[in-house]
PDB file of the backbone (N, CA, C, O) and the ligand in Angstrom, with CONECT records:
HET     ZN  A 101       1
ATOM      1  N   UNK A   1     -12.609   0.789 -20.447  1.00  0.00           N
ATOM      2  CA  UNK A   1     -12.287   1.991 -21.212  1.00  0.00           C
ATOM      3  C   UNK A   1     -10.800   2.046 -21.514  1.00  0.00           C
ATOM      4  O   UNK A   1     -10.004   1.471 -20.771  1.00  0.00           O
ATOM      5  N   UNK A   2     -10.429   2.683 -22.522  1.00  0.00           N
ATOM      6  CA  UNK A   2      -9.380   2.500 -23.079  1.00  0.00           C
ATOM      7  C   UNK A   2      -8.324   3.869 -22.393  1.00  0.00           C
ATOM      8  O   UNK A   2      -7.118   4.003 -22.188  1.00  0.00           O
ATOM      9  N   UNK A   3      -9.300   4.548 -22.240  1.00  0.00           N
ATOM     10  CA  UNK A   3      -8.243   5.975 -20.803  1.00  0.00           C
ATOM     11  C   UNK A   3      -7.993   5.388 -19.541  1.00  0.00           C
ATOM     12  O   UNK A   3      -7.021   5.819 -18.921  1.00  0.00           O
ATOM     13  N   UNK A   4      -8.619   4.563 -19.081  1.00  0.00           N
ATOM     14  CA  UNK A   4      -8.149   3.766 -17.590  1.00  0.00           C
ATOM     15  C   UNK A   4      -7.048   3.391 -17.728  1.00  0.00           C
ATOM     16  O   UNK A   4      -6.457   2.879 -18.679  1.00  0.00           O
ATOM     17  N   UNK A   5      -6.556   3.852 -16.016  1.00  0.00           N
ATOM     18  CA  UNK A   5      -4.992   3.823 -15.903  1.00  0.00           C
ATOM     19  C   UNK A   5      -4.877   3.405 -14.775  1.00  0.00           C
ATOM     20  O   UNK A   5      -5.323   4.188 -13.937  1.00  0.00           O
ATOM     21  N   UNK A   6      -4.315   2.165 -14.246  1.00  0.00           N
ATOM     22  CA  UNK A   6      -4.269   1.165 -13.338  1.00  0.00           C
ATOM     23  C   UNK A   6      -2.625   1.871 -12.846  1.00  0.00           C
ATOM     24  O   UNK A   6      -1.862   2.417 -13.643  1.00  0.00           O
ATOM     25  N   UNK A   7      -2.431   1.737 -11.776  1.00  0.00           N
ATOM     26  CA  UNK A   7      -0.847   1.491 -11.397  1.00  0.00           C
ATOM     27  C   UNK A   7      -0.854   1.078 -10.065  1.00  0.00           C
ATOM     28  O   UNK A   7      -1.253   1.937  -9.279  1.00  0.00           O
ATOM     29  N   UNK A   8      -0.412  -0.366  -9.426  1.00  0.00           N
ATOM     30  CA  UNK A   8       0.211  -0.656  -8.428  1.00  0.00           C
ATOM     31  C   UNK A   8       0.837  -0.091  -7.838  1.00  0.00           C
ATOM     32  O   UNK A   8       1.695   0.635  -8.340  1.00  0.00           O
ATOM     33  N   UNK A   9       0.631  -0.215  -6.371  1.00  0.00           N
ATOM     34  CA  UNK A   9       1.551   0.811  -5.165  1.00  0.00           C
ATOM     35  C   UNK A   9       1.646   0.554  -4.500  1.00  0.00           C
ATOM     36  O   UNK A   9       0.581   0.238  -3.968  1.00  0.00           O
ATOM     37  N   UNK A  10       3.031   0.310  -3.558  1.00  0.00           N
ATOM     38  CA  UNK A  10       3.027   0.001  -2.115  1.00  0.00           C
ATOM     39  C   UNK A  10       3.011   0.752  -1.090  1.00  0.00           C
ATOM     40  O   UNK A  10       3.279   1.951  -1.030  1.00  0.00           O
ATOM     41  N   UNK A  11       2.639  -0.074  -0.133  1.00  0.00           N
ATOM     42  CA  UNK A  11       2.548   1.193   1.076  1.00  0.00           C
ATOM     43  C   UNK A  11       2.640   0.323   2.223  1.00  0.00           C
ATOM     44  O   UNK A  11       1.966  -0.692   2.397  1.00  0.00           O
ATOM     45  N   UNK A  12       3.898   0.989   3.321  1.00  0.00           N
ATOM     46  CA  UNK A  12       4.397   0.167   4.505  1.00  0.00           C
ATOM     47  C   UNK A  12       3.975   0.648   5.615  1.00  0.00           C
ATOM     48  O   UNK A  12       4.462   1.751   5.863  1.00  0.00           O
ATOM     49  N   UNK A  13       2.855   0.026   6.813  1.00  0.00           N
ATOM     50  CA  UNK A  13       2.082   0.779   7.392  1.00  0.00           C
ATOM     51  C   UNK A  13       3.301   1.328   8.700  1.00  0.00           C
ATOM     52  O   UNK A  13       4.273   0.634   8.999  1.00  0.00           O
ATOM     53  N   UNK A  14       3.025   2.539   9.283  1.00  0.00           N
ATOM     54  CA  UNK A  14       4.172   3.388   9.939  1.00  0.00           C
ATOM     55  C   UNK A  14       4.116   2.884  11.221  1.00  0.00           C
ATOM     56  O   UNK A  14       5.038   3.134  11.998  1.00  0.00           O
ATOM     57  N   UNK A  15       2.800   1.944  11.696  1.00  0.00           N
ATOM     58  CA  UNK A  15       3.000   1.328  12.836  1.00  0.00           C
ATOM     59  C   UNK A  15       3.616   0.004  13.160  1.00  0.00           C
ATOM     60  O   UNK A  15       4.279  -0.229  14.170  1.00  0.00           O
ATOM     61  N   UNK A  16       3.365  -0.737  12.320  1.00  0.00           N
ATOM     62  CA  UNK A  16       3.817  -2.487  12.496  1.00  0.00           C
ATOM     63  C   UNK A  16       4.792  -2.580  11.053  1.00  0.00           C
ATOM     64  O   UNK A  16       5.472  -3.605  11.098  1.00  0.00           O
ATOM     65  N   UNK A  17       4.946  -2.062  10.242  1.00  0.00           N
ATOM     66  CA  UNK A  17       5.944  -2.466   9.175  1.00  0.00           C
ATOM     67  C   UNK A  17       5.182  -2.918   8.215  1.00  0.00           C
ATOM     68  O   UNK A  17       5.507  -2.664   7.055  1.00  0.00           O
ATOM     69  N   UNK A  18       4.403  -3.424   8.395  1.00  0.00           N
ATOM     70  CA  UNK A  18       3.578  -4.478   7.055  1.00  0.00           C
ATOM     71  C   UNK A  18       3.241  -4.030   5.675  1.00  0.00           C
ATOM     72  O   UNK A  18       2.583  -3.034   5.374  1.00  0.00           O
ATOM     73  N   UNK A  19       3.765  -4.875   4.905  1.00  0.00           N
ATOM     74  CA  UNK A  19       3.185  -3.745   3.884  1.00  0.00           C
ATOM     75  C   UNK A  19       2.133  -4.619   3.077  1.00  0.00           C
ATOM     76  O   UNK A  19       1.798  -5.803   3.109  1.00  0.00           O
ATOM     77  N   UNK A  20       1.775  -3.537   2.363  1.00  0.00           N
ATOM     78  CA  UNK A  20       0.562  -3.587   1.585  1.00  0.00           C
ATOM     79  C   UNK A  20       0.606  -3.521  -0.036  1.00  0.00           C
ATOM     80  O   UNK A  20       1.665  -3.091  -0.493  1.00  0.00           O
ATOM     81  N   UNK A  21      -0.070  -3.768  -0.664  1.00  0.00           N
ATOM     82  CA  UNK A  21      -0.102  -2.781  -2.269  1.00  0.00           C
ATOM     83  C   UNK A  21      -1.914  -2.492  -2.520  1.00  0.00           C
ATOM     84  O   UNK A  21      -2.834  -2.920  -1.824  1.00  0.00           O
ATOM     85  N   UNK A  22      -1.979  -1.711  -3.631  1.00  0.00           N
ATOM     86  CA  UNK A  22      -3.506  -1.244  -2.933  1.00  0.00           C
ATOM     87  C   UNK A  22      -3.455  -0.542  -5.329  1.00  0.00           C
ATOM     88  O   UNK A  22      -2.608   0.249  -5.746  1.00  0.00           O
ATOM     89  N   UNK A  23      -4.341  -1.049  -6.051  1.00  0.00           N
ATOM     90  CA  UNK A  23      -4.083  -0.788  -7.425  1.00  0.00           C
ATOM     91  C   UNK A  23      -5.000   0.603  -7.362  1.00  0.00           C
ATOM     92  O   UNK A  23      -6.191   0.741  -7.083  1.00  0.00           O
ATOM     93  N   UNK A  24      -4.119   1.447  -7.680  1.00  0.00           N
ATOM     94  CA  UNK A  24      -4.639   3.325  -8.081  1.00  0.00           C
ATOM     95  C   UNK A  24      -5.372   3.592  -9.612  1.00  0.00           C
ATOM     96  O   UNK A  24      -4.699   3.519 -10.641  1.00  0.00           O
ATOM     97  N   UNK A  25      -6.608   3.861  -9.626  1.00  0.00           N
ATOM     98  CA  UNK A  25      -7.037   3.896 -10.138  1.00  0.00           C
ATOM     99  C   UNK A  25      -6.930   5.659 -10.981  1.00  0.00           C
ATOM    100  O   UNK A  25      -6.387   6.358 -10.125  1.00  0.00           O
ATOM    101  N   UNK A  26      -7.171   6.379 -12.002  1.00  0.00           N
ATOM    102  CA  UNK A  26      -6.777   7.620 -12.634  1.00  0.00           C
ATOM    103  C   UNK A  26      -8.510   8.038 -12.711  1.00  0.00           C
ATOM    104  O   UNK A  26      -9.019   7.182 -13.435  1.00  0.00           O
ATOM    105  N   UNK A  27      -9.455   8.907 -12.294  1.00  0.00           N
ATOM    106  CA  UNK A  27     -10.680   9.577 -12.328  1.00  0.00           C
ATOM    107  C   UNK A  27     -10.596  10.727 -12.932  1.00  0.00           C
ATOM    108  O   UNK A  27      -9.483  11.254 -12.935  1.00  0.00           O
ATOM    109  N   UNK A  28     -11.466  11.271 -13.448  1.00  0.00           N
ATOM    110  CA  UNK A  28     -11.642  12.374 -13.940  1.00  0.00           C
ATOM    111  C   UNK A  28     -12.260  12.920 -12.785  1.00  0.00           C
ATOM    112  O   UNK A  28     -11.850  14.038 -12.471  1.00  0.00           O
ATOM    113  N   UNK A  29     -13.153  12.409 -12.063  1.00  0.00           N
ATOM    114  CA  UNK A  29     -13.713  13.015 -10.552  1.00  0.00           C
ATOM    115  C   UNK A  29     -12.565  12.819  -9.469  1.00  0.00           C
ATOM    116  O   UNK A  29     -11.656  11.991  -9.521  1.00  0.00           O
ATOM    117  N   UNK A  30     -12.840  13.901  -8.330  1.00  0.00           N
ATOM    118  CA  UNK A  30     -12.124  13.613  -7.084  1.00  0.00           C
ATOM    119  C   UNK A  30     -12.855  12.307  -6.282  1.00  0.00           C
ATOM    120  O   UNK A  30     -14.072  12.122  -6.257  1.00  0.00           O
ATOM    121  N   UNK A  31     -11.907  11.505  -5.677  1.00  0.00           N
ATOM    122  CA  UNK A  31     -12.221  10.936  -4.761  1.00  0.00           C
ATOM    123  C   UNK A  31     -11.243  10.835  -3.246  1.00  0.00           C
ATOM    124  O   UNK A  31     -10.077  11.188  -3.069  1.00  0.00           O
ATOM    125  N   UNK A  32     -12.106  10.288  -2.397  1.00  0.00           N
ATOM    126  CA  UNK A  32     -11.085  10.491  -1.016  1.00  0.00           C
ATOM    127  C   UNK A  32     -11.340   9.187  -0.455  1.00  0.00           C
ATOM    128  O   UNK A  32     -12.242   8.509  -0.946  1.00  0.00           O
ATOM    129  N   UNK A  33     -10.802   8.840   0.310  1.00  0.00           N
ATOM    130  CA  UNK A  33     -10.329   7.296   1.229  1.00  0.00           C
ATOM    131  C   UNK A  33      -9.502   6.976   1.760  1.00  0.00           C
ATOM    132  O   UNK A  33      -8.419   7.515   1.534  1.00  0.00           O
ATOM    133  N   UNK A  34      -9.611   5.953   2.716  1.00  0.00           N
ATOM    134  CA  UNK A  34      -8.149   5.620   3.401  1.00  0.00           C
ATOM    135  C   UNK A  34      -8.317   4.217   3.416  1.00  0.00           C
ATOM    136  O   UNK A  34      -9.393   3.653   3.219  1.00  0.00           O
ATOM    137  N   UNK A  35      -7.033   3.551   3.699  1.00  0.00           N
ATOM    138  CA  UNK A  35      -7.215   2.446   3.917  1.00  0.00           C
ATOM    139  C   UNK A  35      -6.131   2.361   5.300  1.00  0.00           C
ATOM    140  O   UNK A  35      -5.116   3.038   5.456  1.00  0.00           O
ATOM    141  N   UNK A  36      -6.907   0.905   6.597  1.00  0.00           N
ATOM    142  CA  UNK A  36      -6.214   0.995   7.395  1.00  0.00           C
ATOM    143  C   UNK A  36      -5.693  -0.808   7.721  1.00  0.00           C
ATOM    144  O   UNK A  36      -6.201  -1.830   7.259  1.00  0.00           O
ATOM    145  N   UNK A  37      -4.817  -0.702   8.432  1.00  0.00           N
ATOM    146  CA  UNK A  37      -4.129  -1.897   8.853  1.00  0.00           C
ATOM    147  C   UNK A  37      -4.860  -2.644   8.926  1.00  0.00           C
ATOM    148  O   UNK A  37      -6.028  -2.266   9.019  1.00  0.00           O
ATOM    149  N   UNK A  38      -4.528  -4.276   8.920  1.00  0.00           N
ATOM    150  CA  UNK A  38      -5.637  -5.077   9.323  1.00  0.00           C
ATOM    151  C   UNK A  38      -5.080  -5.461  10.780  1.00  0.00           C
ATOM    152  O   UNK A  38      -5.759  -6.016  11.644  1.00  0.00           O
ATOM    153  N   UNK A  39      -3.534  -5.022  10.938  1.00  0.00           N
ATOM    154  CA  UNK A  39      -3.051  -5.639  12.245  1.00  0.00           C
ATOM    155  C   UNK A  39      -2.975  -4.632  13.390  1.00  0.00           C
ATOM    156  O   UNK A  39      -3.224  -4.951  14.553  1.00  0.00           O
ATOM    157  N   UNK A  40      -2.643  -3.482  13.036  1.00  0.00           N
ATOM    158  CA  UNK A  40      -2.512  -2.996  14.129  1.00  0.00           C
ATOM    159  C   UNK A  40      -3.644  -1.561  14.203  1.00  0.00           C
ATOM    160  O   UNK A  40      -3.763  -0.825  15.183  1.00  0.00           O
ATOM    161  N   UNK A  41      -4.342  -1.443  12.975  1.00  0.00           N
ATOM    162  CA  UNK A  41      -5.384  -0.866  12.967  1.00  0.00           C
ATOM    163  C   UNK A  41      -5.229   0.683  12.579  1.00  0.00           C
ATOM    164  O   UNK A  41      -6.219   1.382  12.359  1.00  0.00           O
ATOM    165  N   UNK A  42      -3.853   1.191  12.507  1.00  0.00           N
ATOM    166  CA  UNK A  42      -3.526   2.141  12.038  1.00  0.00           C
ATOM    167  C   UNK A  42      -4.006   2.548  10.542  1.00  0.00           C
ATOM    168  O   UNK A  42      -4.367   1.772   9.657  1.00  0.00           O
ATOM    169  N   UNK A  43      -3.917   4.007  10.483  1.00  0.00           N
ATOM    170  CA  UNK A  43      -4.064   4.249   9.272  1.00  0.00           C
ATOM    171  C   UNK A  43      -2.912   4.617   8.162  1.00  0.00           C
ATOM    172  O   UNK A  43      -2.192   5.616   8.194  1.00  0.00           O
ATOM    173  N   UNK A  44      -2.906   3.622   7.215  1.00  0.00           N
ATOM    174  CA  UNK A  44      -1.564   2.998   6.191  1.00  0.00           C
ATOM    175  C   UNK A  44      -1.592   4.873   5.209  1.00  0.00           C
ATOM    176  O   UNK A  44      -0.863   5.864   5.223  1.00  0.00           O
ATOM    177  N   UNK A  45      -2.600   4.558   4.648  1.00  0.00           N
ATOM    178  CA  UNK A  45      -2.452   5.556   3.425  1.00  0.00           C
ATOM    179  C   UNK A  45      -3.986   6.131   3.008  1.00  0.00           C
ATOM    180  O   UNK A  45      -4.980   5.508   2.635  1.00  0.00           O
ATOM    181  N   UNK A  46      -3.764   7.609   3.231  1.00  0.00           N
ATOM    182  CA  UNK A  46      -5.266   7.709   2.586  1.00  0.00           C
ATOM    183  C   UNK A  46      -4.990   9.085   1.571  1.00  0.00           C
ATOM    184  O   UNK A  46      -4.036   9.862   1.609  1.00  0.00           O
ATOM    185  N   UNK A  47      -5.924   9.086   0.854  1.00  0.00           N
ATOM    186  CA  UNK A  47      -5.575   9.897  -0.265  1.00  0.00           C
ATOM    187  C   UNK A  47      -6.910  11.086  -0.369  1.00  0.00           C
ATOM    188  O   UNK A  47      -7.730  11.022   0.547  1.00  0.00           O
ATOM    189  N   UNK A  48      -7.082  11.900  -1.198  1.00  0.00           N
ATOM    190  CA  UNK A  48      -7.648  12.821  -1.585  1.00  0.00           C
ATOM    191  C   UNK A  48      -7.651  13.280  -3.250  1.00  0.00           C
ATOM    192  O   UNK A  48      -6.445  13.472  -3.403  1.00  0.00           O
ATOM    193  N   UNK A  49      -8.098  13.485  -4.194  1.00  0.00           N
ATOM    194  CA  UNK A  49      -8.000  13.606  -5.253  1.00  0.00           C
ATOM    195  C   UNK A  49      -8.530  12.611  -6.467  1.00  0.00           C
ATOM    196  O   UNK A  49      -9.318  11.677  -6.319  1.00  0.00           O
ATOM    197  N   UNK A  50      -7.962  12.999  -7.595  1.00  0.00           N
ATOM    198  CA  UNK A  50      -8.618  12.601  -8.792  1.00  0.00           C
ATOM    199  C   UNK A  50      -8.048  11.125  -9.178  1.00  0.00           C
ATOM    200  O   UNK A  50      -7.597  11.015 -10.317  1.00  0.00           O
ATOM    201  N   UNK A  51      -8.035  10.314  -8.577  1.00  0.00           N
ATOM    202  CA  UNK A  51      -7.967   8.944  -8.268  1.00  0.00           C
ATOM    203  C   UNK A  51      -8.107   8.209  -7.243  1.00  0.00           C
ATOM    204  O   UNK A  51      -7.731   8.563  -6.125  1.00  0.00           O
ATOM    205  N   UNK A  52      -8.653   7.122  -7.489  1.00  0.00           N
ATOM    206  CA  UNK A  52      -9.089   5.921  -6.310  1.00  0.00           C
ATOM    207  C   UNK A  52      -8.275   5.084  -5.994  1.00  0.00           C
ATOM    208  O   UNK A  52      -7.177   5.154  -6.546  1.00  0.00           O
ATOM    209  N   UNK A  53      -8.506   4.059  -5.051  1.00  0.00           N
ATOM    210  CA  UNK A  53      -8.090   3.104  -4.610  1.00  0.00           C
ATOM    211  C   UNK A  53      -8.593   2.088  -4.184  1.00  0.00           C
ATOM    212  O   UNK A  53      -9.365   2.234  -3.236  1.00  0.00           O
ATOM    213  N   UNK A  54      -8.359   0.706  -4.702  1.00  0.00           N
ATOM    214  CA  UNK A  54      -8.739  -0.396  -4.327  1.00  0.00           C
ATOM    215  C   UNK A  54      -7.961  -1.312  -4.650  1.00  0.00           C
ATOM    216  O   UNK A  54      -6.874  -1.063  -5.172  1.00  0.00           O
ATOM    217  N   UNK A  55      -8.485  -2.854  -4.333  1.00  0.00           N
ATOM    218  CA  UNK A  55      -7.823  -3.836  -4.219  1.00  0.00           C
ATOM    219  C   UNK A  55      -6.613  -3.860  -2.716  1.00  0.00           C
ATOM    220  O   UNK A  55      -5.541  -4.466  -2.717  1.00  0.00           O
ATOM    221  N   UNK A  56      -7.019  -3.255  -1.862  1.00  0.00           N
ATOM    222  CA  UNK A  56      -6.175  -3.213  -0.817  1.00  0.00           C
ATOM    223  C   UNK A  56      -6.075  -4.850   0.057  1.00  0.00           C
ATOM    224  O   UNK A  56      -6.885  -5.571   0.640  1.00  0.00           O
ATOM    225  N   UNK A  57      -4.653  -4.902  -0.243  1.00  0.00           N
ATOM    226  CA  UNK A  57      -4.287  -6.539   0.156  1.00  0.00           C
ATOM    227  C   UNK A  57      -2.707  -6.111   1.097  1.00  0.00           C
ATOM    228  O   UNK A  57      -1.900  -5.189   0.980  1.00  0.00           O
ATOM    229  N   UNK A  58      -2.805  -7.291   2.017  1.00  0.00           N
ATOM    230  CA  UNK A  58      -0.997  -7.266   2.882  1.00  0.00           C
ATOM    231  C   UNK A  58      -0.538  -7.867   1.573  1.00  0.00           C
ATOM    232  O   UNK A  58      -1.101  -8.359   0.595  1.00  0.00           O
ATOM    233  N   UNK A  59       0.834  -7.608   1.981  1.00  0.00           N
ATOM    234  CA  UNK A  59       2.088  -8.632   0.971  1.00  0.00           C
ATOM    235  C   UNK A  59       1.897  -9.605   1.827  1.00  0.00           C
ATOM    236  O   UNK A  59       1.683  -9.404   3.023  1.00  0.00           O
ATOM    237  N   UNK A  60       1.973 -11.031   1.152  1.00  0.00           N
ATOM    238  CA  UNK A  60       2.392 -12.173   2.177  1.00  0.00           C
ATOM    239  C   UNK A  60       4.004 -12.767   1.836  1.00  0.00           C
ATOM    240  O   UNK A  60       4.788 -13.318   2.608  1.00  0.00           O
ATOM    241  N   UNK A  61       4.141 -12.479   0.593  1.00  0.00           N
ATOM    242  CA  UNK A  61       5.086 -13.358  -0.506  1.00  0.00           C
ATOM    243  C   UNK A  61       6.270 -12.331  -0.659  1.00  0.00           C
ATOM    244  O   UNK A  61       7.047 -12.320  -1.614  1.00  0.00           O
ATOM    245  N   UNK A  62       6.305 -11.338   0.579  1.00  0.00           N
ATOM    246  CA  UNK A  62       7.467 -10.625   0.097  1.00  0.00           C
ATOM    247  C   UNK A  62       8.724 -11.023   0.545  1.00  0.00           C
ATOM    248  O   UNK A  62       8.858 -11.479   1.680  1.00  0.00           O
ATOM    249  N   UNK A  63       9.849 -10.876  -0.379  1.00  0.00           N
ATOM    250  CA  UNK A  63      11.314 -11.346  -0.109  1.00  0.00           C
ATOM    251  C   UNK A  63      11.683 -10.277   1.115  1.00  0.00           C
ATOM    252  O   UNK A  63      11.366  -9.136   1.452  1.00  0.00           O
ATOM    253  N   UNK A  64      12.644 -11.472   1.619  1.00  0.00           N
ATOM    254  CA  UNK A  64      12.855 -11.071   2.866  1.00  0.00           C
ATOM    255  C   UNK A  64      14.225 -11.029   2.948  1.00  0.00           C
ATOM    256  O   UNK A  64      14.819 -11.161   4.018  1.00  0.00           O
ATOM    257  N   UNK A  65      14.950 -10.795   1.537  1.00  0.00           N
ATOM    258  CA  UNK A  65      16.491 -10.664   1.317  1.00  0.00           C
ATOM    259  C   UNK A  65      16.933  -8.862   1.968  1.00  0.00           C
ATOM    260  O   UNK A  65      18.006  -8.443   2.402  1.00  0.00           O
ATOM    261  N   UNK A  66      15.560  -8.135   1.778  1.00  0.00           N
ATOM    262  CA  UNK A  66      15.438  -6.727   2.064  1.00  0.00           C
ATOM    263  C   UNK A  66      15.180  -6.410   3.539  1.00  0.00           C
ATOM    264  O   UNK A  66      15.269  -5.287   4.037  1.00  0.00           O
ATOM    265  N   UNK A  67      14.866  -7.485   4.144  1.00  0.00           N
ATOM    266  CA  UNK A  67      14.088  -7.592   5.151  1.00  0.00           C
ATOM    267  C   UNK A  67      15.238  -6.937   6.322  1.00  0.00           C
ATOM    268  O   UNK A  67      16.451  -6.800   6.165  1.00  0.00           O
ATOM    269  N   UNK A  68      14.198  -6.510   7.821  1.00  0.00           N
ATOM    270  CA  UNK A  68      15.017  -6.352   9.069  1.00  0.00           C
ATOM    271  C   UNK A  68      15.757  -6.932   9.432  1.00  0.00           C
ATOM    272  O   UNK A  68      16.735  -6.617  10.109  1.00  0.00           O
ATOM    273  N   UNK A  69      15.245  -8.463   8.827  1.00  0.00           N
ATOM    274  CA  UNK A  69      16.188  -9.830   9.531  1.00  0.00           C
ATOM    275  C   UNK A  69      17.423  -9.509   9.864  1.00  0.00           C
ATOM    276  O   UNK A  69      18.040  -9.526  10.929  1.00  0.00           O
ATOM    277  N   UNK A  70      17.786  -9.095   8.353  1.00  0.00           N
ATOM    278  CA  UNK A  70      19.610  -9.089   7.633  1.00  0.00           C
ATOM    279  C   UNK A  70      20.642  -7.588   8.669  1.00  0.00           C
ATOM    280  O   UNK A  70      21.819  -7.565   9.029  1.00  0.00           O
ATOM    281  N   UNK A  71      19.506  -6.537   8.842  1.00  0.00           N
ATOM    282  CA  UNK A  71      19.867  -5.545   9.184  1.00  0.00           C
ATOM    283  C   UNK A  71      20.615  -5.429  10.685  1.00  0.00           C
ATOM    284  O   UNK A  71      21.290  -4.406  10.796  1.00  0.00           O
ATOM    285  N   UNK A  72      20.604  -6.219  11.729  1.00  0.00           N
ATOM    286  CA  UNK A  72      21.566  -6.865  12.819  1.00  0.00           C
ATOM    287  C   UNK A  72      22.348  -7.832  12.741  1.00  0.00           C
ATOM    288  O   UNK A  72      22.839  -8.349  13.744  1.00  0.00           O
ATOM    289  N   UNK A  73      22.646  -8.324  11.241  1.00  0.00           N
ATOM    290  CA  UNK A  73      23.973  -9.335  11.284  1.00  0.00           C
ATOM    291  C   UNK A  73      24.925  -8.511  11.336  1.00  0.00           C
ATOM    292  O   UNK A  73      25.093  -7.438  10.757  1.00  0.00           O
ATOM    293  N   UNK A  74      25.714  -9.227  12.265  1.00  0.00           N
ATOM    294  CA  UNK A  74      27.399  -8.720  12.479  1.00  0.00           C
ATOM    295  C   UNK A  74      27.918 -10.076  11.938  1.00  0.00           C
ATOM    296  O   UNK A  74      27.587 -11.050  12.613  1.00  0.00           O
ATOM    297  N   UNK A  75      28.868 -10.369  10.556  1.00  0.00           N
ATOM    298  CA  UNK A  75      29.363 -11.246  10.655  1.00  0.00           C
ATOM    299  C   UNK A  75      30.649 -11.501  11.323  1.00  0.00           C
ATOM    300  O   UNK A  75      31.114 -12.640  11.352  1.00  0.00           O
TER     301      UNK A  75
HETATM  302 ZN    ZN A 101       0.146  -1.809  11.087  1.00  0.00          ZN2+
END
């Protein structure tokens, strides 16, 4: 359909860091769901309302220039 409205989203789970992206779908109906960690089993993000969610995947390929790594260098 030509009204479908896709938008990518991330979401960093509040227990282990990991993040995710999960594609939001736009409904004319309410829907509700959650999606939860695959690692530490927590629950990442759950929603309520007139859009869905799916495609829920970890990042594997994310840059790690942003990363914790960097955040304890003392040079
Ligand atoms: Zn987690």
């Amino acid at each position: 359909m030509a009204n479908s409205l896709w938008t990518i989203e991330e979401f960093t789970c509040p227990g282990c860091s990991m993040d995710y992206t999960a594609t939001r779908e736009e409904h004319d109906e309410p829907h509700s769901g959650h999606f939860k960690c695959s690692i530490c089993s927590g629950v990442v993000h759950s929603w309520s309302g007139k859009h869905h969610f799916f495609g829920w995947q970890p990042v594997k390929t994310k840059p790690q220039v942003f990363g914790r790594r960097w955040a304890g260098v003392r040079w």
